[in-house]
C-alpha positions as CSV (number, residue, x, y, z in Angstrom):
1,X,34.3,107.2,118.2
2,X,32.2,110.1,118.6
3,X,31.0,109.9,114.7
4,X,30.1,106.7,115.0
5,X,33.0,104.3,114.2
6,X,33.3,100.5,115.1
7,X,35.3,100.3,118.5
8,X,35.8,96.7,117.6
9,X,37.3,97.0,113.5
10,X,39.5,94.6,112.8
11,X,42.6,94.6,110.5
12,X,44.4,92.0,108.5
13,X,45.8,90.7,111.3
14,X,42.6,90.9,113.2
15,X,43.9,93.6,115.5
16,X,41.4,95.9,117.0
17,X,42.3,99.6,117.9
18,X,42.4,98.7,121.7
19,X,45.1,95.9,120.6
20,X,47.6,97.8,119.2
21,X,47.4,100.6,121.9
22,X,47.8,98.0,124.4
23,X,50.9,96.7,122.3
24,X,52.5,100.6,122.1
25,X,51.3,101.3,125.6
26,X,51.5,98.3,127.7
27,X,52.3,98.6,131.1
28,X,51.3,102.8,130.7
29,X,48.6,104.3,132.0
30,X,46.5,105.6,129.2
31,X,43.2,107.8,129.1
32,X,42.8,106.0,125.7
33,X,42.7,102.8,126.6
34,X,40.1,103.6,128.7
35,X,37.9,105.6,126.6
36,X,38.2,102.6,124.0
37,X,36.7,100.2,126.8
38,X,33.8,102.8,127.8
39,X,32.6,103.2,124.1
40,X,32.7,98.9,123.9
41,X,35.7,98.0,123.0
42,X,36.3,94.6,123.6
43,X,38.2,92.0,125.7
44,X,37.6,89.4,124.2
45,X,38.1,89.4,120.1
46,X,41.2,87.5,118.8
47,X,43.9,88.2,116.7
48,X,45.2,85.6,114.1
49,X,47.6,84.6,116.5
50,X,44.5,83.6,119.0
51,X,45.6,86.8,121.5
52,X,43.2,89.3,123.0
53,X,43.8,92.3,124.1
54,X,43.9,91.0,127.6
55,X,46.7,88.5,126.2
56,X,48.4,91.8,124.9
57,X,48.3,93.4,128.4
58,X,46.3,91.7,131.0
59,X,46.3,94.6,133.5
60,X,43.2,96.0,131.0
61,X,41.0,94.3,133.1
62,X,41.6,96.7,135.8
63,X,41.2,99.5,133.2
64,X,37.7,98.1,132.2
65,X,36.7,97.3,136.2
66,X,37.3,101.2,136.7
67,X,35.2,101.7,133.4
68,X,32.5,99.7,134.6
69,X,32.1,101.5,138.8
């Protein structure tokens, strides 16, 4: 993130970074997470299976709110 990557890169299956660390972290607290959100990670992008990663773990938007104060 520092050197400039894209927050928001998708792979095959159109996962982003903040995706899959929700999917291996969900319901854990995770200074990650939250450092993905502050750099622009987003909400909102879809998978191929049409999930976000607030579909993947919908207590993000807490993460994000606390981001955002």
């Amino acid at each position: 993130m520092t050197n400039g990557a894209d927050v928001n890169h998708q792979n095959k299956q159109k996962n982003t970074a903040l995706m899959i660390l929700a999917e291996m972290t969900k319901g854990k607290n995770s200074a990650l997470k939250a450092k993905l959100i502050a750099a622009g990670a987003s909400l909102t992008i879809k998978n191929i299976w049409g999930l976000t990663a607030l579909d993947i773990e919908p207590g993000l938007s807490n993460v994000a709110v606390k981001e955002l104060s």
